[in-house]
C-alpha atoms as an extended CHARMM CRD file, in Angstrom:
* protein
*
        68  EXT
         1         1  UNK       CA              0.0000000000        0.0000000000        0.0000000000  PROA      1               0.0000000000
         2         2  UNK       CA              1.7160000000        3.7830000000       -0.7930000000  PROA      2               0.0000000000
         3         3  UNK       CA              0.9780000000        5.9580000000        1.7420000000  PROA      3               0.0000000000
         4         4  UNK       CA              1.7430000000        9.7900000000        0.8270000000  PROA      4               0.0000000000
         5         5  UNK       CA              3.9740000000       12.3290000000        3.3930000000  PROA      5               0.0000000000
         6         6  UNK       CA              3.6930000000       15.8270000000        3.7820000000  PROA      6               0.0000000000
         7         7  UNK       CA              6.7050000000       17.4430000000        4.3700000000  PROA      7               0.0000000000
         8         8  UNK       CA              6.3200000000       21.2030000000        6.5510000000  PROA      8               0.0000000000
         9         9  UNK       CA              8.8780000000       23.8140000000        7.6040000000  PROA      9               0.0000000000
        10        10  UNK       CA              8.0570000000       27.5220000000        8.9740000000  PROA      10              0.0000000000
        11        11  UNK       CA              8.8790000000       29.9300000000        5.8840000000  PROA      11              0.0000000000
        12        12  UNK       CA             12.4470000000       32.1270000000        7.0730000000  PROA      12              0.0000000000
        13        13  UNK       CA             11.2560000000       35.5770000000        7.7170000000  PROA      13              0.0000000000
        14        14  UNK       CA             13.6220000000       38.3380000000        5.5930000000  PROA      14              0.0000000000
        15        15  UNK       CA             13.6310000000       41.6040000000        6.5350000000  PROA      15              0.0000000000
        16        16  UNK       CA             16.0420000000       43.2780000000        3.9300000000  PROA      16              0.0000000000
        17        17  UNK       CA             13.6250000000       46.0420000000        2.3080000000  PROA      17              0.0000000000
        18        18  UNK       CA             11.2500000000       45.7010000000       -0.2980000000  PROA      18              0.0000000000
        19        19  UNK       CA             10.9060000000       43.5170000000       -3.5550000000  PROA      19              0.0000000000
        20        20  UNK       CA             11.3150000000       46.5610000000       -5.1690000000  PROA      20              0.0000000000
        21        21  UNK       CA             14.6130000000       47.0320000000       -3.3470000000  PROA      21              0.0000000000
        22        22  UNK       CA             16.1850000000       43.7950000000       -4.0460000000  PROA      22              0.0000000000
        23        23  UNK       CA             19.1820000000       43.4620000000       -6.2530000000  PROA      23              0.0000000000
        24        24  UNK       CA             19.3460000000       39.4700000000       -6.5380000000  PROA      24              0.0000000000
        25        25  UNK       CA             16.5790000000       37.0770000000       -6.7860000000  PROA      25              0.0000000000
        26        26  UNK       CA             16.7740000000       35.0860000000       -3.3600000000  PROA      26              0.0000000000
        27        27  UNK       CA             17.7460000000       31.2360000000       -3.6140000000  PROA      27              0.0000000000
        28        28  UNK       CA             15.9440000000       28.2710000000       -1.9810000000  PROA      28              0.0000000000
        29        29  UNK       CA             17.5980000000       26.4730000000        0.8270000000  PROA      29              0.0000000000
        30        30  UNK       CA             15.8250000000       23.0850000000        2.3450000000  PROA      30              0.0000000000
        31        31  UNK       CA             16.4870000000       23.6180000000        5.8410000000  PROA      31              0.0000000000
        32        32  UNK       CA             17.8660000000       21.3110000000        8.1810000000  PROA      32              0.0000000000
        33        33  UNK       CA             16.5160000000       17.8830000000        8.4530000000  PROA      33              0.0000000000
        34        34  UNK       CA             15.7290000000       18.2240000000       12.5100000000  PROA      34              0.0000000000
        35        35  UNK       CA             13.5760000000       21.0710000000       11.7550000000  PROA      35              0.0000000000
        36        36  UNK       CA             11.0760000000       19.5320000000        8.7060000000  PROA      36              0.0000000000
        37        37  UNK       CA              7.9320000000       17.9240000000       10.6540000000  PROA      37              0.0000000000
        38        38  UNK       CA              5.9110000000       15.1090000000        8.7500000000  PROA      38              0.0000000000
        39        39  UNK       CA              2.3570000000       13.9070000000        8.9870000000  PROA      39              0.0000000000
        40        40  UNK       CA              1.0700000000       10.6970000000        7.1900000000  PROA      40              0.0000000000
        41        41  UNK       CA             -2.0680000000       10.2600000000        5.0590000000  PROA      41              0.0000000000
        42        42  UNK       CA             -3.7060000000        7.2530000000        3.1950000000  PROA      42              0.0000000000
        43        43  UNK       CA             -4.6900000000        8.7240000000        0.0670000000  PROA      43              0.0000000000
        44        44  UNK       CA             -3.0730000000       11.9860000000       -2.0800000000  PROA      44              0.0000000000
        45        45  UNK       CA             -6.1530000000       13.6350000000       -1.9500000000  PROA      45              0.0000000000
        46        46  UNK       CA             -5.7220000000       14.2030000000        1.3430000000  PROA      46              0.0000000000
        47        47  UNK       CA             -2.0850000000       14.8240000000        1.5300000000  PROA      47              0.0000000000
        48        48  UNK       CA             -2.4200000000       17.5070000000       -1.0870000000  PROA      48              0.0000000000
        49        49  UNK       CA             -5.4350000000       18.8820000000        0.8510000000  PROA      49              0.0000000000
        50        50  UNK       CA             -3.2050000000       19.4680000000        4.0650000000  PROA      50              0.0000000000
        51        51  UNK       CA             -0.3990000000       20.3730000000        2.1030000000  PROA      51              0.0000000000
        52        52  UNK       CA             -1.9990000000       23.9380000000        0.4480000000  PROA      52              0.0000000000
        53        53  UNK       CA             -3.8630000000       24.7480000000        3.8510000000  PROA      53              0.0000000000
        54        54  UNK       CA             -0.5050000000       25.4420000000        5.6020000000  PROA      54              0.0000000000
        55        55  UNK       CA              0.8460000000       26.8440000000        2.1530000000  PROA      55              0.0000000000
        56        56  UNK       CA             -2.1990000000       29.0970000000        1.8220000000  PROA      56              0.0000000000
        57        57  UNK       CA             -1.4090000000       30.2220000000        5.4640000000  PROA      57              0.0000000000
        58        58  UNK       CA              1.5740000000       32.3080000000        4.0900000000  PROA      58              0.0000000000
        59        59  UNK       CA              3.5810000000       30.4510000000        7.1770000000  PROA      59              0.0000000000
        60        60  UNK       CA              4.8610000000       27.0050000000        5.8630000000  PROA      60              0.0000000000
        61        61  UNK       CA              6.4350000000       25.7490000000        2.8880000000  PROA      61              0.0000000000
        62        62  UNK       CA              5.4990000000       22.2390000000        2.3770000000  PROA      62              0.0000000000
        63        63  UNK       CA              6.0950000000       18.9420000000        0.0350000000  PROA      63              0.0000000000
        64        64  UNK       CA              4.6830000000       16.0150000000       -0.3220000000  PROA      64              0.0000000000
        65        65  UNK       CA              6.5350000000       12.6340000000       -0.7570000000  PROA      65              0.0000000000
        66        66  UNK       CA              5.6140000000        8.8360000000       -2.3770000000  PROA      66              0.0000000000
        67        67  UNK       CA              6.0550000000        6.3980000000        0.4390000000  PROA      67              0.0000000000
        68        68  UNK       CA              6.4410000000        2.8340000000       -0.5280000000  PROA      68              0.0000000000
């Protein structure tokens, strides 16, 4: 049975001026692996469900993962 994983961290706050202001695009860096929580669901449906409620929240950045 494949169960699906959704994969949350809190989203770094930046407080370097405006996007008006910036000179270089900022780069994306998967934080550590101690600070990444997980929660488990049955079906995709509900993984994906999950998954763009914390997005949406403008607090989380979140993927989701196959388990075998």
């Amino acid at each position: 049975m494949t169960g699906w994983c959704v994969e949350y961290w809190r989203v770094p706050k930046r407080y370097e001026g405006s996007h008006a202001q910036m000179s270089e695009q900022l780069k994306f860096v998967k934080p550590e692996p101690k600070d990444i929580s997980r929660r488990y669901f049955d079906n995709y449906q509900s993984a994906t469900s999950y998954a763009n409620s914390l997005f949406d929240s403008g607090n989380y950045y979140t993927q989701i993962v196959k388990q075998l």
